[in-house]
SETI-648318 format. One record per atom (N, C-alpha, C): x, z, y. Coordinates in pm, whole numbers, plus 50000, padded with zeros to 5 digits. Layout:
# SETI-648318
XZY/...
//
This chain:
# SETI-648318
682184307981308/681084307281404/679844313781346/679504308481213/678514314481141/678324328181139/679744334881058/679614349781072/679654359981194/680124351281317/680264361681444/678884361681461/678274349581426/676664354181526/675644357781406/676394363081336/675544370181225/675694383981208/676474389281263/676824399681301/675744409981364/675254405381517/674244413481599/672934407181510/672624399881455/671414402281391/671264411381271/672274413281202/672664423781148/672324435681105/673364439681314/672784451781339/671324454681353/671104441081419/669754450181497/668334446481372/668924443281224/667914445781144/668174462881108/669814464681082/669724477881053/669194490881156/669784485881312/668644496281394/667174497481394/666474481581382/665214484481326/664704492081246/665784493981062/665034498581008/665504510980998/665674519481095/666404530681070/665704542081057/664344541081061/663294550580997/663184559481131/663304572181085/663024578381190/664244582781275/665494576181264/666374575581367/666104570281473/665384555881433/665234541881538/663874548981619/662914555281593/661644554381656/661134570581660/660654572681823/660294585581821/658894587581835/657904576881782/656744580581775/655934567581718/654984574081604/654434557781567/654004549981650/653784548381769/653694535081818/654784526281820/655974533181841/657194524081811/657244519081687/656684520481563/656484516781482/655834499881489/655154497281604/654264483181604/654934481381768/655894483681794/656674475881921/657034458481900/657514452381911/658544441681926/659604444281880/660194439881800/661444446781785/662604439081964/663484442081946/664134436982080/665104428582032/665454419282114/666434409882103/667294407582011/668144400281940/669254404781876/670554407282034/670114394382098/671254397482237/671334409782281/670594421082239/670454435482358/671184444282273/671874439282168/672314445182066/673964439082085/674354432382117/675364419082100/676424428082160/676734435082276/677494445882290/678094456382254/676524461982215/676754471882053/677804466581985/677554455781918/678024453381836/679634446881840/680034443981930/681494445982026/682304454582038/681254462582095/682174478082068/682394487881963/681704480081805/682304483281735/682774479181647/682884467281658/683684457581609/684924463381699/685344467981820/686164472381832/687094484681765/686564491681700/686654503081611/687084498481465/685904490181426/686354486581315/687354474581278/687684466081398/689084458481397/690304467681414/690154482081409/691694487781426/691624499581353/691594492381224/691654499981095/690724510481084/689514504581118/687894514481033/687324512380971/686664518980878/685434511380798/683754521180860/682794514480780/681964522080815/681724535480717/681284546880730/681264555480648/679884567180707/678714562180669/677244566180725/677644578780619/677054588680648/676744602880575/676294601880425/676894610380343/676364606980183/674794612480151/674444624080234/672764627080180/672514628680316/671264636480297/670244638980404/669294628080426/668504631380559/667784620280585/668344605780692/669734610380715/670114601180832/671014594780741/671264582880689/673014579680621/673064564680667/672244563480751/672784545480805/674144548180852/674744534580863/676174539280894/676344539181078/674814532281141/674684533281282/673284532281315/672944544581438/671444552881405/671554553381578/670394557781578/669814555581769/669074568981759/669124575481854/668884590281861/669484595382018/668094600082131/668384605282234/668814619382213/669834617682216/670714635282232/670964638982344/670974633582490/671134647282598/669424640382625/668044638482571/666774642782681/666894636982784/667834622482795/667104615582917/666124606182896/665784603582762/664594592482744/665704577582737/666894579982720/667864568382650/668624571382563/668194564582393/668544566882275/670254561182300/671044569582255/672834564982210/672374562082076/673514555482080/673924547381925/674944560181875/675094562081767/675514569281663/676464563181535/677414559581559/678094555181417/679534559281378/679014559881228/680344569781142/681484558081059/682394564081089/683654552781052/684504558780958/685164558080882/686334563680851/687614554580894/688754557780935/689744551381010/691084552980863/691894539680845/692394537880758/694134539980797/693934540080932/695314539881010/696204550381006/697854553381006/698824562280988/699044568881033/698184579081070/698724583181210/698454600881202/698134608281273/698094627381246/696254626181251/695744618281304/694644621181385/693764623981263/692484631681230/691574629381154/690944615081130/690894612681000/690724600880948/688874602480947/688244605780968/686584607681018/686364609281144/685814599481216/685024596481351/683554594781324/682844599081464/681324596481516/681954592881614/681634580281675/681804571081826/680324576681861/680194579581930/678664578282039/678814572082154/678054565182161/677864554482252/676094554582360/677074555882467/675544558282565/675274545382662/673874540482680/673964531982728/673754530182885/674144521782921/674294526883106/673454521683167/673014523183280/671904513383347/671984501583364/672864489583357/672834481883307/672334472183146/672424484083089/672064482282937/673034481782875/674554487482901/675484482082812/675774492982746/676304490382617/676724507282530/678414506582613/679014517082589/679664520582607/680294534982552/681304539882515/681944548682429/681864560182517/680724572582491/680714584182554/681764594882542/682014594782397/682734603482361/682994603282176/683904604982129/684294603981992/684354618181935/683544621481811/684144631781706/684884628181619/685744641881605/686474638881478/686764649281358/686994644181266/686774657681147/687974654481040/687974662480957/688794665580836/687834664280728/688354655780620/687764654680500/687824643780417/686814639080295/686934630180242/685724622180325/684564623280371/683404624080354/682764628080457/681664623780545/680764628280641/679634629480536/679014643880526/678494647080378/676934646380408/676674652880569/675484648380639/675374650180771/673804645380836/674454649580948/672744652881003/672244663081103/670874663181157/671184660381305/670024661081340/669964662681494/668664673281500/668934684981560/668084696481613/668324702981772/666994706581802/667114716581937/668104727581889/668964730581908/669534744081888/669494752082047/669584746982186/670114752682246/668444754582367/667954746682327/666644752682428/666554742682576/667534731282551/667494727582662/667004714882664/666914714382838/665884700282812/666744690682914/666624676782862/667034665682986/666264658683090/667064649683227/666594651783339/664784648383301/664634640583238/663544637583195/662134647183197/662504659683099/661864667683068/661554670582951/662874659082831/662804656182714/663724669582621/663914672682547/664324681482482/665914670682394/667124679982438/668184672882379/668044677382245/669174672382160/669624674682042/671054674882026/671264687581941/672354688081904/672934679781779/673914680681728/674264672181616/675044684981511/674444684681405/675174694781289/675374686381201/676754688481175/677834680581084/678254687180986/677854682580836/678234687580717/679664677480734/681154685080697/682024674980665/682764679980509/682284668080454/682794674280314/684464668080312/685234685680250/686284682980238/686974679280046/686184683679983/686104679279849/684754680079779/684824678079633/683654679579566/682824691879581/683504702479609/682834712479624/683074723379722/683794716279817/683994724179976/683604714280079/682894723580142/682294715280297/682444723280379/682134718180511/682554728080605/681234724280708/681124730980800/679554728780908/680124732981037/679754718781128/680074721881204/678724718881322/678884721581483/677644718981532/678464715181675/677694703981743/678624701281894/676954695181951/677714700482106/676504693682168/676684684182294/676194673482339/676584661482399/676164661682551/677204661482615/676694659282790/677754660282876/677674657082959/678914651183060/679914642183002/679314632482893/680364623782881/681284629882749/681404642182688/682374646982606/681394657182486/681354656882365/681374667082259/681684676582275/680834689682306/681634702482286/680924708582130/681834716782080/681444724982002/680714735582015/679564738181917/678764751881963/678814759181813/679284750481733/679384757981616/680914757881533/681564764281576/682834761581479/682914760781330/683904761281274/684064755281109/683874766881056/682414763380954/681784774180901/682354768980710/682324775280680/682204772980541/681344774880453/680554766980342/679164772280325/679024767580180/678444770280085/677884768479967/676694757479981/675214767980090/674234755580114/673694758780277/673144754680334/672974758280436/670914752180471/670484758580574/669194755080629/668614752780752/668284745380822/667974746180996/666724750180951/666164763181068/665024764481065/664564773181192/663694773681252/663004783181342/662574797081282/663044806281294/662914820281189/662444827581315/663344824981432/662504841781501/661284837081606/660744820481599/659894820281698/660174813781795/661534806781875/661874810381975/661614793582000/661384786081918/661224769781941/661964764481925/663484772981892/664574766281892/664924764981741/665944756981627/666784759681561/667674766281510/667544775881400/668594785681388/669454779881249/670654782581201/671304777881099/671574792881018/670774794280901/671034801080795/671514797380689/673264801280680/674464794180579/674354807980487/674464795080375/674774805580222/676314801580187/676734817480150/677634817880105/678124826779959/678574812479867/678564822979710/679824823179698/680074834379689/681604838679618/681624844079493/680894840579382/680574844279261/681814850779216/683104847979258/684724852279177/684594870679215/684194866279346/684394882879378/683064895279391/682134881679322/681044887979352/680094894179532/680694884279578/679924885879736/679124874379817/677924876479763/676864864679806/675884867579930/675864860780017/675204865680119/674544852980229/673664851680292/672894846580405/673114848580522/674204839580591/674264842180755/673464836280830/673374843080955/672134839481039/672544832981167/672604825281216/673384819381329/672684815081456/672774823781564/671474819881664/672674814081819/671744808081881/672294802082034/672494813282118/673724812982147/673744828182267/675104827182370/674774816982453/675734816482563/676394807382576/676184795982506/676654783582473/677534781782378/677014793382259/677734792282090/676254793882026/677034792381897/676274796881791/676714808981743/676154820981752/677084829881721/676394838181572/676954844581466/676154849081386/675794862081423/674544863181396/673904876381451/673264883981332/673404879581202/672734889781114/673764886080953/673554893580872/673284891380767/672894897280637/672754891780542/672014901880416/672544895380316/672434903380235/673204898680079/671804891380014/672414889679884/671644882479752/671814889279668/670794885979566/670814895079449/672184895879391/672484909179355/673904910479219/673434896779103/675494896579094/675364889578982/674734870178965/674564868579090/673834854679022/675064846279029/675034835278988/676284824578924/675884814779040/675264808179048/675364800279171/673774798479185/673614786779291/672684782379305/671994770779162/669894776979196/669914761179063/670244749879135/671314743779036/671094731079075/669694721179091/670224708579193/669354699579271/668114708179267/668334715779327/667014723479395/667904733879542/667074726779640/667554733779832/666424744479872/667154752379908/666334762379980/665034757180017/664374764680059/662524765880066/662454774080175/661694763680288/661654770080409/660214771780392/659254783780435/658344787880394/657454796380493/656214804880491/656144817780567/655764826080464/655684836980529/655264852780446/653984855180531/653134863880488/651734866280582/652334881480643/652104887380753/652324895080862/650904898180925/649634907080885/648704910980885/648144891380923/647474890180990/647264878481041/647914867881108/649424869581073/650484861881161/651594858981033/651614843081077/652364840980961/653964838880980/654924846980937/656314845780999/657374836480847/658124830980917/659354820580876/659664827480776/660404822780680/661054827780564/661804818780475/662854821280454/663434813080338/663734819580218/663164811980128/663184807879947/664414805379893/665424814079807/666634805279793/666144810479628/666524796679531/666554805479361/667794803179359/668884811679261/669964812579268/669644815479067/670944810779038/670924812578862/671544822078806/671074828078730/671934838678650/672134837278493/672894843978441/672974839178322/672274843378197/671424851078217/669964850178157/668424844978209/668424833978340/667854832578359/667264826078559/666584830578565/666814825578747/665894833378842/666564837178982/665514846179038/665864839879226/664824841979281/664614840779410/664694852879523/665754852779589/665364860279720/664424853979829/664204863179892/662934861280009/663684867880136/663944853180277/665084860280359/663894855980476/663574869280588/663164868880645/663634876480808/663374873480909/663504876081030/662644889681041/663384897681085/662314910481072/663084925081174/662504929881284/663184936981354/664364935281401/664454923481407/666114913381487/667214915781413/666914915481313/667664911881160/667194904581042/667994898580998/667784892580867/667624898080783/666674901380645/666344910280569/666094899580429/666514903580333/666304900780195/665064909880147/664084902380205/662364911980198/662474918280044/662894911579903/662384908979756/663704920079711/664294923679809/665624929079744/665504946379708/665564946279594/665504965179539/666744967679562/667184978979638/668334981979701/668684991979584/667894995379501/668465003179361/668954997279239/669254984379244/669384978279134/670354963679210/670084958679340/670684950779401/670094938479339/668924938779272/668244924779279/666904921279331/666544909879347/665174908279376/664214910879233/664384922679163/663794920979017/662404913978995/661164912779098/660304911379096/660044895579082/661234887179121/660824873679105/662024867779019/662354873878899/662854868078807/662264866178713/662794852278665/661984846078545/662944837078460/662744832378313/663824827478241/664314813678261/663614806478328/664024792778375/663084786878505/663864777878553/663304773378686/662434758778657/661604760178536/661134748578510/659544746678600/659424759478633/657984754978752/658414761578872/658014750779000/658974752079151/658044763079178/658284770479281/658064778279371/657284763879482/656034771279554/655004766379565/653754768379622/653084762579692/651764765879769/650984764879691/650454771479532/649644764779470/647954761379521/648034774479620/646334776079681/646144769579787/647354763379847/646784756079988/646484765180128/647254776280067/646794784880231/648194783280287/648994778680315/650034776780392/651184786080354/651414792080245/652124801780204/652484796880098/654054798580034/654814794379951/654634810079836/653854806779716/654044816979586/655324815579489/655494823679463/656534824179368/656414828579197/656124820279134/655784818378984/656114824978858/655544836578836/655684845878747/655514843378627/655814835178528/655294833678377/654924843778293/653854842178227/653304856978128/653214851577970/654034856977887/653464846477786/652034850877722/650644838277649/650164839877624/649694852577488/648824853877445/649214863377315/649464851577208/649904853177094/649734842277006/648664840676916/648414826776878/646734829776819/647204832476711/648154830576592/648414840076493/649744841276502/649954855676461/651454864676503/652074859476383/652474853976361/653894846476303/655314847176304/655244847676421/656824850676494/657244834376520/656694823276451/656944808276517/656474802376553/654894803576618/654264796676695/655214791776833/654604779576873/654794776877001/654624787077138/654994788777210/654844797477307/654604794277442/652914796877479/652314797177598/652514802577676/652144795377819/652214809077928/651194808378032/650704820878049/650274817278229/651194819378338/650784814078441/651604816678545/650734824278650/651864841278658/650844847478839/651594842778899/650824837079039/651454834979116/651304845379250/652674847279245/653054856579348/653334855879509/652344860779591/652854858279757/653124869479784/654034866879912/654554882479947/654484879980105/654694896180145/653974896980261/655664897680360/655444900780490/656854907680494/657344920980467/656764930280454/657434940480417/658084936680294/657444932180181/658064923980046/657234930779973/655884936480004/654864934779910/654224923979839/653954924479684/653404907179650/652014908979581/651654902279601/650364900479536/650004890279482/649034887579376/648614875479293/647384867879374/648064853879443/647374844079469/646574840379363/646884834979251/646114825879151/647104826679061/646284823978934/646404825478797/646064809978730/647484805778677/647334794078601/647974791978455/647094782978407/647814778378235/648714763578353/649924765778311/651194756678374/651194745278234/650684739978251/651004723678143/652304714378209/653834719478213/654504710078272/655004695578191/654624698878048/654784687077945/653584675477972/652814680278018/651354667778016/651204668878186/651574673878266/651714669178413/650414674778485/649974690178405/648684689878494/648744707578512/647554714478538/647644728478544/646234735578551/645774746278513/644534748678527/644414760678576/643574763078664/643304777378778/642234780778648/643114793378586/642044805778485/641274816078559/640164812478536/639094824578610/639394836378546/639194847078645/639284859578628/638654870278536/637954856378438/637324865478327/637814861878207/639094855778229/639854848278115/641254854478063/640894866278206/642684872178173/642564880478047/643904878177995/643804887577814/642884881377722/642264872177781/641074872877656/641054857877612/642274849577591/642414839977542/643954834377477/643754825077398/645464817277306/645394807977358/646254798777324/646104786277310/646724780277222/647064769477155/647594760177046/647184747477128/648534737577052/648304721977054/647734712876964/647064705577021/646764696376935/646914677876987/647884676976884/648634660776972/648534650676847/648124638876888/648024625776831/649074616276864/650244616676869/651174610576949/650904590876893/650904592276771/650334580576744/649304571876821/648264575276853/647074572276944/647524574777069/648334579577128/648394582577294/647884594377305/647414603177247/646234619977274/647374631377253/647404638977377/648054654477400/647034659977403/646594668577312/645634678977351/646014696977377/645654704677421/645734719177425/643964723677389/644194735577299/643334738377258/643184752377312/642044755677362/641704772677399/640664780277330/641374788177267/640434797377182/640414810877242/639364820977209/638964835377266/640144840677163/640474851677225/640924860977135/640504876377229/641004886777117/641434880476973/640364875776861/640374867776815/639574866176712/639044869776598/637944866076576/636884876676466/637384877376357/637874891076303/638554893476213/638084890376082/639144880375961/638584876475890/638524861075895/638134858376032/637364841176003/638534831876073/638534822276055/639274808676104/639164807676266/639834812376361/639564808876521/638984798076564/638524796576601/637814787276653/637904782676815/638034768776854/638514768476989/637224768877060/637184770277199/635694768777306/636134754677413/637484753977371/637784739377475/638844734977432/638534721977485/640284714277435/640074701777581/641484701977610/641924693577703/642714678377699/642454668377714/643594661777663/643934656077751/645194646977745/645784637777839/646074624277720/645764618677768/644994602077703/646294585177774/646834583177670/647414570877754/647274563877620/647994547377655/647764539077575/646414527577599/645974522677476/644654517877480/643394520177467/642494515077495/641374523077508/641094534177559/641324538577638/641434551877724/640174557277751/639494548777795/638454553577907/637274556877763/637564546677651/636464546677539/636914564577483/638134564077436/638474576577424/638064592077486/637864584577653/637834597577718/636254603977698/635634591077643/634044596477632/633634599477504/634344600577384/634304601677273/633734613877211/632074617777122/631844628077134/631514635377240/631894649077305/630794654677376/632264653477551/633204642677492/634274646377606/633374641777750/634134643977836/633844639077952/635244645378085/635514633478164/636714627478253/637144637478376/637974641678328/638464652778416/638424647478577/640134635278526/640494625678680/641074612478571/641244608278661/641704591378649/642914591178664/643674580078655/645194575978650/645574561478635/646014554878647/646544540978618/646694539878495/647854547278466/648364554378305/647944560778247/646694572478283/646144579078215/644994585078257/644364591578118/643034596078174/643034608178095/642964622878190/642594636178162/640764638978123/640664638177953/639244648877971/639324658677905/638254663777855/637994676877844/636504674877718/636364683077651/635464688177582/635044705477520/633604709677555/633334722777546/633094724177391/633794731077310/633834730477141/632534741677113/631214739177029/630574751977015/631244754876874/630914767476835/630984778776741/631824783276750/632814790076874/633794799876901/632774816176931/631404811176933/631004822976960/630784832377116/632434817677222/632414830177343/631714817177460/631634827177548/631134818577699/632164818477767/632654809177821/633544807077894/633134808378066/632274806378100/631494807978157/631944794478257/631764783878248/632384772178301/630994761878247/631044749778363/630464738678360/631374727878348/631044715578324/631694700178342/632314705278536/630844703078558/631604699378722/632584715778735/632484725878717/633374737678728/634484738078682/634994731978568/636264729878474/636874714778572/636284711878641/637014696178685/637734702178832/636834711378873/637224720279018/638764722278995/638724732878864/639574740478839/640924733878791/640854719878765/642004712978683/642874704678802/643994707078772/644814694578902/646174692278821/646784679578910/647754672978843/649204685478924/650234681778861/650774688678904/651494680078978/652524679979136/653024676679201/654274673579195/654824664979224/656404660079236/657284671579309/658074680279282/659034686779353/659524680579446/658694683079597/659884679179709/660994686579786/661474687779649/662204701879720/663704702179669/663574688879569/664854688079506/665614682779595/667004686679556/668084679679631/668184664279649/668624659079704/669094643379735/670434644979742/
//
């Protein structure tokens, strides 16, 4: 008795919290939640499913993986229920189902129509406009694109769209390495740009997949640089724009690895083709945005709505040794669409101490750097000296930066002529201007604090 009527409360904590499956606008966020009884059917009918040999089996990534999600897919302004099963039973049929369930004017769910797939795994799953259409409402449907993974490292993509009661397919079984939904030519709608690496035979390429007649049909494609080994790992494409005199057009970011190192194509919509903007057709790579490791993301560093791509320079060394530590700046590179690039901003990249500094333009060439760390005390410092330096004498720094944890922090951060970059829970960034280097930096307290920022969490890594 206990567990049957524990059941629809259950569910309807998990439809509550289903993030942005359950709710299509923050006010639903501060609704009521509804009954557990308005749920009690739901939950019948799949208890019917799962009494004849199912389990539940919600998607392994993405943003949707409840194992049952609410989502209006034909645009009438009534959310279906959504849930993934795997079926344990003997039989030919594919052992992966989606039941969708629509609810009727009465309020009852009821079984619209069932998918079914091949695999180990429902690997993910979206819901996008792909087709432009809208329900009686005036609401915009959604299609459903289905990653179905058939092993560790084969998946397949598929896309169906929901109305009259039955699943049709609009995307047949694609095969893909990684794939991207995105709006590329404008049109409001969803387009699916699948990567495909065939590293064995050397044939890597970007298909372009647009709505045209009630398919998905592919309408373009372009290669990738020669030679790369796969994609970097846990890092997904980068949906982005390029600037287009005053118009900013779609673009996708893919870094792909090679075995000296890692480089990015730039895939853009351009004269009703897909174009690898970054690609030197004399050499078959994007040469311009390779660099030796993918340890700083690709990135808006300036805030103008444009994704740069991170050029490392190494510093000079403050004495030529051959074993100093090795600095870098970073140009950062935007590109236009033709696949011209130009330098947004110029930074010292601190990815060990979590911060970064925009170098004024009177700093290029004309500075080192060295560390200076107290690990004992909690103190990372970087030290900046002019170069090259006055021949003969001991270098001398004009600034030093630190990053401060531990105790006493704040006493620390004022110690001598320092003074507090930013704040932290954990830590406190300052700064001090060193005299007898001789140079002007040409910087203030409040000017050096402008110029300093933390560096950002990659949201861009895989899940």
């Amino acid at each position: 008795m206990w567990k049957n009527g524990w059941r629809p409360l259950l569910l309807t904590a998990v439809l509550v919290l289903l993030g942005g499956c359950s709710f299509n606008s923050p006010e639903d966020l501060y609704t009521v939640p509804k009954a557990a009884e308005d749920y009690t059917n739901l939950q019948m009918e799949i208890d019917k499913v799962r009494n004849a040999n199912a389990e539940y089996a919600g998607p392994l990534t993405g943003s949707y993986t409840q194992p049952v999600q609410l989502m209006d897919l034909d645009g009438d302004g009534v959310q279906e229920a959504v849930a993934f099963f795997r079926t344990t039973a003997v039989d030919n049929s594919p052992p992966l189902k989606i039941y969708i369930y629509h609810q009727t004017e009465e309020g009852q769910y009821a079984v619209q129509t069932i998918i079914e797939g091949e695999g180990t795994a429902i690997n993910s799953i979206s819901y996008v406009d792909l087709d432009g259409h809208t329900g009686p409402n005036g609401e915009t449907d959604r299609e459903l694109v289905v990653s179905w993974r058939l092993s560790d490292q084969m998946y397949r993509l598929m896309a169906y769209s929901v109305s009259g009661g039955e699943a049709n397919v609009v995307l047949p079984a694609v095969s893909y390495t990684e794939y991207t939904l995105m709006d590329m030519d404008k049109d409001n709608q969803q387009e699916i740009v699948v990567l495909n690496l065939n590293t064995v035979e050397g044939i890597c390429q970007a298909d372009y997949y647009d709505y045209r007649e009630g398919q998905m049909v592919l309408r373009s494609s372009a290669p990738m640089s020669d030679a790369i080994t796969g994609l970097v790992s846990n890092t997904k494409p980068q949906p982005g724009y390029l600037r287009n005199g005053e118009i900013a057009e779609p673009a996708l970011f893919v870094t792909s690895s090679l075995t000296t190192g890692v480089i990015t194509d730039i895939f853009a919509w351009r004269e009703s083709d897909l174009v690898n903007i970054t690609l030197n057709s004399n050499t078959g790579m994007s040469d311009g945005t390779f660099r030796l490791s993918n340890s700083i993301s690709i990135q808006d560093i300036n805030a103008d709505g444009y994704l740069e791509v991170p050029r490392p320079i190494a510093f000079p060394e403050l004495r030529p040794t051959g074993s100093a530590e090795n600095f870098y700046s970073v140009q950062w590179m935007q590109y236009d669409l033709s696949g011209a690039a130009s330098v947004a901003r110029i930074t010292y990249y601190n990815g060990e101490d979590g911060w970064y500094l925009t170098l004024p333009d009177s700093w290029q060439g004309k500075i080192a750097l060295a560390r200076q760390d107290n690990s004992g005390s909690g103190e990372r410092g970087v030290l900046f000296y002019p170069y090259p330096a006055v021949e003969n004498q001991e270098p001398q720094p004009f600034l030093a930066i630190y990053k401060l944890t531990g105790p006493n922090q704040t006493a620390r951060a004022h110690a001598g002529n320092r003074f507090i970059l930013l704040s932290q829970d954990d830590a406190i960034y300052a700064a001090e201007f060193i005299d007898g280097s001789g140079w002007d930096c040409g910087l203030t307290e409040e000017s050096l604090t402008e110029l300093f920022h933390l560096i950002q969490p990659d949201l861009t890594s895989a899940s």
